[in-house]
N, C-alpha and C positions, 0 to 999 in steps of 0.2 A: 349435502346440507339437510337438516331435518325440518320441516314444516313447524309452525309455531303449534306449541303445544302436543307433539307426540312424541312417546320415547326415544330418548335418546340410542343415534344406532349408527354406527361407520358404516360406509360402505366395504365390500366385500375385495378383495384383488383378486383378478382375473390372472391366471396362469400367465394369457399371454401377455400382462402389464409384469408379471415377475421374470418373465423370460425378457422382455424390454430391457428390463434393469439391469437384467447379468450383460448382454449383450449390451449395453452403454456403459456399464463397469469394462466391462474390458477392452471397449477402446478407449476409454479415458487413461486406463494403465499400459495400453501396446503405443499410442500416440503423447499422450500427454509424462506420461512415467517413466516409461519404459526409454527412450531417448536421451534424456538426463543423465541418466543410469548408465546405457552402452559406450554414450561419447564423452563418458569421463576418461580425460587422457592416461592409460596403460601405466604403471608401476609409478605414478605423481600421488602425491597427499594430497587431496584438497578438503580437506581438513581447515578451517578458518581459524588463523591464534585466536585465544584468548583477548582482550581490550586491557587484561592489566600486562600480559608478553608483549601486544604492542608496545603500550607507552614506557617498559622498561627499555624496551631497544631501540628506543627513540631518545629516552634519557642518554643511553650508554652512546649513542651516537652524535646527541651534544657536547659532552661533555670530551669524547675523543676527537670530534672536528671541530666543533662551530666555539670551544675553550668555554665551554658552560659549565657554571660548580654547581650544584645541585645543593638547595637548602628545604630546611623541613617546611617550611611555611610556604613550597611554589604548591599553585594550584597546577593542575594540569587537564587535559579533556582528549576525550579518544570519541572520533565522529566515523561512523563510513561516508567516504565522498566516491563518487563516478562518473566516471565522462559519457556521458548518457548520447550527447552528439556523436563522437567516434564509433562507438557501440551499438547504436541506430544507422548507420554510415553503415560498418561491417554488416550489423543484419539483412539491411534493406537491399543491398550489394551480392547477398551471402558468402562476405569473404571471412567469418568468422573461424573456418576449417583452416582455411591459409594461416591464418594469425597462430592458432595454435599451433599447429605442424611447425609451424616455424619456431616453436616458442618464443614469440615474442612478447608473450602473455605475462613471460616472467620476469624480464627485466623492462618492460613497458608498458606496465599493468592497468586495464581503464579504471580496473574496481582496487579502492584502497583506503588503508586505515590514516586517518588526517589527526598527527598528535598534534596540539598544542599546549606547549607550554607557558604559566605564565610565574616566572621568577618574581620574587620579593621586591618593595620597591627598590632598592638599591641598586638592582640592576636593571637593562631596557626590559619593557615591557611585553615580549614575546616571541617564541621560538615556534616554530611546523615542520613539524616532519611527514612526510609522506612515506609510507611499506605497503611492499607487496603483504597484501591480507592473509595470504595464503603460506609464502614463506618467512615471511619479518623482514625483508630485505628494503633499506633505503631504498626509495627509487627516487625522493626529490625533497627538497629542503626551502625554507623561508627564513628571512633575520632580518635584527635593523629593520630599517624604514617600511620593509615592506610586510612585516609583523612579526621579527624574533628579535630574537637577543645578538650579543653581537661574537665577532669571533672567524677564524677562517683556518684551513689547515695549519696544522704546526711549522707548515717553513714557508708561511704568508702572513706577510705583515696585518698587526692589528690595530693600526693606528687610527681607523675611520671614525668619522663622524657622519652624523645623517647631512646629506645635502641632496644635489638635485636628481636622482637617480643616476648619478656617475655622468651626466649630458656632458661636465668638462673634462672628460676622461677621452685620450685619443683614442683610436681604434687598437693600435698595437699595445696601449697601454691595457685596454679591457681584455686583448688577447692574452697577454701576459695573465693577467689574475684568474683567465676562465681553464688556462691551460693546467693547474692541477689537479682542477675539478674533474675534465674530461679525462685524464689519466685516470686518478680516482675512481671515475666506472669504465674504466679499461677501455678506456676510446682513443685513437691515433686520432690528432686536431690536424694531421697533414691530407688526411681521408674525406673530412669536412669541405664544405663551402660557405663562405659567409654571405650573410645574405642582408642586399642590403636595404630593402623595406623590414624594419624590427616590430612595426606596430609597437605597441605597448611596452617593449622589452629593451633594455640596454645593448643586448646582442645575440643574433640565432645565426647557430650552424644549420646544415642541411646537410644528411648524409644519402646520396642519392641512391648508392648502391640497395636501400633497404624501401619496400615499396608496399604500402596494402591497397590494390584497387590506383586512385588519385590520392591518396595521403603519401606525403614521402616524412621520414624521418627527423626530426628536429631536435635539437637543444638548446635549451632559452637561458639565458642568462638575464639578472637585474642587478646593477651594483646601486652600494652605497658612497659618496668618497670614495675612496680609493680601496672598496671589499666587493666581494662579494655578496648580493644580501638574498641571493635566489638562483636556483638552480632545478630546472627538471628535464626529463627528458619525453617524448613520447610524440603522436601522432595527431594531427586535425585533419575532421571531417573537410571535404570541399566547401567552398562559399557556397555554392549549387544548394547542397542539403541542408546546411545551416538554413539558408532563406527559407526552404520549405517547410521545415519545422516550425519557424519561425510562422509564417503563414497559417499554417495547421493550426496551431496552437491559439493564435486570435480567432480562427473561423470557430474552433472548441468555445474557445471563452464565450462569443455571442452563444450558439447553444448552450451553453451551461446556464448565461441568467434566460436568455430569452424563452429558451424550450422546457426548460427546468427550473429554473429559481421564481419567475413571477409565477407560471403556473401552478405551484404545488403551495406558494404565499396564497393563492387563490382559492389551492384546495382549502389551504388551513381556515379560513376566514369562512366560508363555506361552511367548514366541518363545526365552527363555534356557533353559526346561526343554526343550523340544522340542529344540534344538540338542544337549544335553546327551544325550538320548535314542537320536535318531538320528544320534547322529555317524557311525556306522560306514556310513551312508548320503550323508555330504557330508564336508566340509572345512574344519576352524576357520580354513584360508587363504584362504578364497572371498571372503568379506565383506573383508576388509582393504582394496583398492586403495580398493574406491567408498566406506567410510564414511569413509578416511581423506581422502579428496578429499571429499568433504563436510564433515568438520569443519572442512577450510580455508577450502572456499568460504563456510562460517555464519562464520565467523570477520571474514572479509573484509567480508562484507553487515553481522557488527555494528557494526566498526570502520568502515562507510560512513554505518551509520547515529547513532553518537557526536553528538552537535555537532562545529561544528569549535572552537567557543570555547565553555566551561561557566565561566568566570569565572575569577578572581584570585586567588593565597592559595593557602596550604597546604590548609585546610578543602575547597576547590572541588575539589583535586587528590586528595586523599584521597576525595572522592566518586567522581568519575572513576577511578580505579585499582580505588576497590569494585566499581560498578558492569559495568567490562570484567570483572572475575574471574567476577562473577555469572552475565555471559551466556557466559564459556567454559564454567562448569560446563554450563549449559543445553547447550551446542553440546557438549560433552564427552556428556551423558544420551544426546540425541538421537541424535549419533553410534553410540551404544553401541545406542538401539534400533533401528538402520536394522540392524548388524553384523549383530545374534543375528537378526533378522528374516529376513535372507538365508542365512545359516546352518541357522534355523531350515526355512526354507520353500523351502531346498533340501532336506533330508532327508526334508520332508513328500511332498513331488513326487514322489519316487524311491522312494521306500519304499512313500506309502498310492497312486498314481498310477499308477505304471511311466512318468512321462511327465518331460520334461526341458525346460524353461520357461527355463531362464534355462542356455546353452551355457557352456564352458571356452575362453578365447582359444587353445588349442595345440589345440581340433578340427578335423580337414579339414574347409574350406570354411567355416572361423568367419565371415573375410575377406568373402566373397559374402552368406552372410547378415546379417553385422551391415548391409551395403552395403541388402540389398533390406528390412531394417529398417526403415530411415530411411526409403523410399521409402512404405512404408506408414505409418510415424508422421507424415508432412508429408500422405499422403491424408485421414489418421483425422482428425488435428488441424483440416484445414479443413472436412469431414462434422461434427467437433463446434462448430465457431466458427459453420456453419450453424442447428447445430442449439440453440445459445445463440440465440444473434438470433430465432430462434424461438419459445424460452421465456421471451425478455425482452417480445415482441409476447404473445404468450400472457397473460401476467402481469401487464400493463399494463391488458391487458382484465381479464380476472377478478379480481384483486387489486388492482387501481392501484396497484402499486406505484411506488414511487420511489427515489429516492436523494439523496445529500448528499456534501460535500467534506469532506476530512479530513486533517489537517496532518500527523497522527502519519504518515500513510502516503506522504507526498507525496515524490517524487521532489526537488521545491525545497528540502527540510531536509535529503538526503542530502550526503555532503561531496561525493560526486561520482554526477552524477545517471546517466552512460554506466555505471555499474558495476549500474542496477538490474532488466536481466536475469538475473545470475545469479540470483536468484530462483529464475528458473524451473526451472533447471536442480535445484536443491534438491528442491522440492514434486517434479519428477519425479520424482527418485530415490527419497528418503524415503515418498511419501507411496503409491506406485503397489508399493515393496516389504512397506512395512509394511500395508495393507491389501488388496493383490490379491497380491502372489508370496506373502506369509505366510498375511495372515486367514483368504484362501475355503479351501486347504485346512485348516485349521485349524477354522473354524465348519464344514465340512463333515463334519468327524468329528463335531461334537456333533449336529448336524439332518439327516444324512443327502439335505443337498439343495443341488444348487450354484445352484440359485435363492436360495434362502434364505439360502444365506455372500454370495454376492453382495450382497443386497439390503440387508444387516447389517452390513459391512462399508463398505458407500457409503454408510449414511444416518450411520453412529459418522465419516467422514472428510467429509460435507454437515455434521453442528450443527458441526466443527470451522469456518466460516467464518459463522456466527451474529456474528459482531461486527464483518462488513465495515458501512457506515452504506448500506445499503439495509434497504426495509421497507415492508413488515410482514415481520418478521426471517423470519416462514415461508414467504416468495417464494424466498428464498437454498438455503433447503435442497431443497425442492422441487424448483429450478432443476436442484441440482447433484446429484441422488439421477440423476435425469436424466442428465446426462452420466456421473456416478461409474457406473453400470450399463454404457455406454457403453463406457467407461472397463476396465471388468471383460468385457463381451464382446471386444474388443480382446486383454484378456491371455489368456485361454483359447483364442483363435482362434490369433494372432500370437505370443504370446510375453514375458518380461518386458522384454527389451530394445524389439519394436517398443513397447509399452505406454508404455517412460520413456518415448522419442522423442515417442513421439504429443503424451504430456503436456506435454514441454518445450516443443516445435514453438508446442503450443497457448500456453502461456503466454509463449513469448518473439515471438510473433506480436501480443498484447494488452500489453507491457510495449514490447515497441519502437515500437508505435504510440504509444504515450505519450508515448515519448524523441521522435520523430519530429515531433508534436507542439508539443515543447516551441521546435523550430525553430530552434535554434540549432546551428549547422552541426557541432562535436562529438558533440552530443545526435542529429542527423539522423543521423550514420555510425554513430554506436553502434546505431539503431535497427535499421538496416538489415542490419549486420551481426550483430545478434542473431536474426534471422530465418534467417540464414543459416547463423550457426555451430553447429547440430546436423547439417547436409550435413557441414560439414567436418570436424567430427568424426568422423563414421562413415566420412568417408573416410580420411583419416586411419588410423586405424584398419585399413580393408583395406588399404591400402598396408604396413600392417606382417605384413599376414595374407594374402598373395596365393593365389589360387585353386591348387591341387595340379594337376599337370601333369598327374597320373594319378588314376583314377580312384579315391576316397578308399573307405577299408576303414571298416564297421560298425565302432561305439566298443561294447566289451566293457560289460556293466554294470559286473564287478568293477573297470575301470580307468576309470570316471566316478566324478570327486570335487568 
């Protein structure tokens, strides 16, 4: 950071902080990359269809089983869903190897495309189909009462009406109606066990022969009257892990508002008095450019993350219009705490400091530093991507921790999956202002110790990611107190600009790998070009701010704002 009032000047990178960076690049790519890559199952696609392949072959599958005619006016929606429980079950177990070897991945797939159809009114209100993502293959179905339309194979009757979920259906009589289904996916119903706790379900086989870890095999059936209105196949976590998840996930929730959400309302309220305070130290004009480009960009990432179809009807639309208003307001709060933040926590700088963290674009030689910025936010970010990979080996050991999939956050539910870097750029800005340019001086007023604002200020933005689905939820923060310190030596050394850098670099290096991933040749360019475009932004940038021919004069304190 520069002292108030002399030219602007980056710090220099030490050899041994570049040789840092190579060696944390490359375990991020032998541990974090590299894995992905070798345990792709041998001569398999995994290739993800397309969402309009799905919902043809979800069409073409209503219309040949469940006797669906297809009219121009059905709406239709294509979601990714996943059994985040089984798939945390397998990880935490680590019987994911088993699962694959066995292929069982393909005909009882956790992760999958969930069509929904919703036909004209003339007919019932909705049809689901479930495919494997990977190859398009049905693997489970919904109708009737329990949300499709109606219909059953062509040599079963289609006389039903909605009634109790089949409760006055004999047992032999439900067997009857499930027995084409299970032909159907080439299953002998004489191999089966009936089971006779169904929970929720009109009837489940048990196929024992087939076993991962404590999950054994199942097929659920739900009738309507006298059809069938549901059908899937596949495996459940133990009651064992469900509860623990379950538990996790409230002990999460308390940290998220209590470690997280009151304290950083605390910081915000803080960062408006302070602003207030020390104005005569800063500028209510500083914060404008960056929050206002953040509230576009949270804007953009809501409206990607929408559905692209939430259904039919004025009722559906009225939801959707509430719900965009709801997350403006949020992106309108947020925005407003980033403002005062920088507001804030420039006046603190200058004032309790004498030191100048985050420069004015019209200072000599802005151009050069924002330039040698970036150079150290792309060193910092790969020293942290090392030093993750690290903490994930670390923690595997001591903790065994794990993880699990999660729909809510999946690039496949976004309307457009190339837009899911700017993220990154977000958490840089917001998160690296409101807790390192404002907090540490701020907790440093109250503790008199820049270890202590540090350390206080990372662990209130670590419980903030308490509800990603890894666990035991206190491997996450541990992880990230870790980097967040990191994270805060960086901004004290460097600056607040290298700091965003660092952080964005960091996280559009883990969200383009994702896109990259995803291996679909838009999703691959986005990827790649998400890696890249914080370079070109900082250049960008010095091209409008080019180096002083002459040698640049000392910035007066009175004329820093």
């Amino acid at each position: 950071m520069n002292p108030v009032g002399q030219p602007l000047q980056q710090r220099a990178l030490s050899m041994r902080l570049i040789i840092s960076g190579i060696i944390g690049l490359i375990l991020f790519i032998m541990f974090q990359i590299a894995p992905s890559v070798l345990n792709s199952p041998a001569g398999e696609d995994t290739t993800v269809i397309s969402k309009a392949e799905a919902r043809d072959k979800a069409i073409s599958f209503a219309e040949q089983k469940l006797n669906y005619t297809k009219a121009p006016t059905d709406q239709w929606n294509v979601l990714y869903d996943t059994d985040s429980s089984f798939y945390g079950y397998m990880s935490r177990e680590k019987l994911l190897e088993d699962y694959t070897k066995k292929k069982l991945d393909q005909r009882y797939p956790f992760d999958i495309f969930r069509v929904t159809l919703s036909p004209s009114a003339e007919q019932e209100p909705l049809i689901s189909v479930d495919l494997n993502m990977y190859t398009g293959a049905v693997v489970a179905f919904t109708q009737g009462a329990e949300g499709s339309g109606t219909g059953l194979p062509n040599n079963v009757s289609t006389s039903a009406k909605e009634e109790d979920k089949g409760t006055t259906l004999s047992l032999a009589q439900k067997e009857n109606l499930a027995r084409p289904w299970l032909q159907e996916w080439d299953v002998n119903p004489a191999k089966l066990q009936i089971e006779s706790n169904t929970g929720n379900y009109g009837l489940v086989y048990t196929d024992r022969s087939v076993q991962i870890g404590e999950s054994l095999l199942h097929y659920y059936f739900d009738f309507t009257g006298e059809q069938v209105s549901s059908f899937k196949a596949g495996f459940t976590a133990p009651a064992w892990h469900t509860s623990y998840v379950k538990d996790q996930t409230s002990l999460a929730e308390k940290f998220t508002l209590f470690g997280y959400g009151l304290p950083t309302l605390a910081l915000g309220i803080l960062a408006l008095i302070y602003s207030i305070l020390r104005r005569e130290h800063t500028s209510f004009k500083r914060g404008i450019f960056l929050s206002s480009a953040y509230f576009v960009i949270m804007m953009i990432s809501t409206y990607n993350m929408l559905p692209e179809s939430s259904g039919e009807g004025l009722e559906a639309q009225i939801t959707s219009v509430i719900m965009f208003i709801i997350y403006a307001l949020y992106s309108l709060l947020m925005s407003s705490l980033l403002y005062f933040s920088l507001v804030g926590g420039d006046g603190l700088w200058k004032k309790e400091e004498g030191m100048n963290p985050w420069p004015r674009a019209k200072e000599p030689g802005y151009g050069k530093y924002v330039l040698d910025s970036i150079r150290a936010g792309y060193v910092w970010a790969f020293v942290l991507l090392g030093v993750q990979t690290l903490m994930f080996i670390v923690l595997s050991l001591t903790l065994q921790n794990w993880s699990t999939t999660d729909a809510t956050q999946s690039p496949y539910n976004m309307r457009y999956a190339w837009l899911l870097p700017i993220v990154a750029w977000l958490a840089g800005l917001s998160e690296e202002a409101i807790y390192r340019f404002f907090g540490i001086p701020m907790l440093k007023k109250v503790f008199r110790s820049t270890f202590i604002a540090c350390l206080i200020t990372t662990l209130v933005w670590a419980f903030g990611h308490t509800l990603y689905p890894i666990y035991p939820i206190s491997s996450r923060p541990i992880e990230l107190t870790v980097i967040g310190l990191l994270f805060s030596y960086i901004f004290l050394r460097y600056g607040f600009i290298a700091v965003m850098f660092s952080h964005v670099v960091f996280d559009s290096i883990l969200m383009g790998a994702t896109l990259i991933f995803m291996k679909e040749s838009v999703n691959v360019g986005a990827g790649i070009f998400a890696i890249i475009m914080p370079f070109i932004v900082a250049y960008i940038v010095y091209r409008f701010n080019p180096p002083q021919k002459s040698e640049p004069k000392p910035v007066e304190p009175t004329s820093v704002i």
